[in-house]
N, C-alpha and C positions, 0 to 999 in steps of 0.2 A: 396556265400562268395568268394573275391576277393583271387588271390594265392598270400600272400606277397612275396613268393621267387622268383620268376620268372618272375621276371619286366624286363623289356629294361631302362636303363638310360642313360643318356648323362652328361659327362663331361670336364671340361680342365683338357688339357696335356701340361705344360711347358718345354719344352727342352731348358736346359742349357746348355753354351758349351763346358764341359766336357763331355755332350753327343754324340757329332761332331764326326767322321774319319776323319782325312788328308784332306781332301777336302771340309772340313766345311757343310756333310752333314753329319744327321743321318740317319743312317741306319734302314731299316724297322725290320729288325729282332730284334734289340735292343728295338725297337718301341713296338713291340708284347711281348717280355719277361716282359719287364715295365707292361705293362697294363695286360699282365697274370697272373703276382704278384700281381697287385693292386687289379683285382678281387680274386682273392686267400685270401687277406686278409679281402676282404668284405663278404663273404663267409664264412669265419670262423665268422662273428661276429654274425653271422643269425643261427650256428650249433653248434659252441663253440668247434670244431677240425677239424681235415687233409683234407682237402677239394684236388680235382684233375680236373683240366677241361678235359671233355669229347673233345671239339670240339671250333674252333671260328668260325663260321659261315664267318661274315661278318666285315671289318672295313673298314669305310668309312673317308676318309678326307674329311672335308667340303672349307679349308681354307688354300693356303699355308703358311708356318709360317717361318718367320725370328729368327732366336739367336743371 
C-alpha cells in the first residue's frame, strides 16, 4: 500500500509585487515562510489539526521569474 502522506509535489508560486523589497526582488526568506504556510495548510487537510515542519530539506528553483 502506497503512503498517501508523504508524496513529493510540485507546484506554482506566483509572486506579486507587494511581495518585492526596495529593489524589486523577493526575498528568499519571504519565499520559504509562504510555501511553509502553504504546506502547513496542506497538512492540516490530510490530519484535521496543528501541524509543525520538522525540516525543508531541499527548494529548488527551476526558472527565473519576472513580477
Amino acid at each position: 500500500m502506497k503512503n498517501k502522506f508523504f508524496k513529493r509535489e510540485m507546484g506554482d508560486y506566483f509572486v506579486t509585487a507587494g511581495m518585492l523589497n526596495h529593489m524589486n526582488i523577493a526575498h528568499g526568506g519571504k519565499i520559504i515562510n509562504n510555501a511553509d504556510s502553504t504546506m502547513g495548510i496542506f497538512a492540516n487537510s490530510y490530519c484535521h489539526t496543528r501541524t509543525l515542519t520538522g525540516r525543508i530539506d531541499k527548494f529548488i528553483f527551476h526558472k527565473k521569474s519576472h513580477a
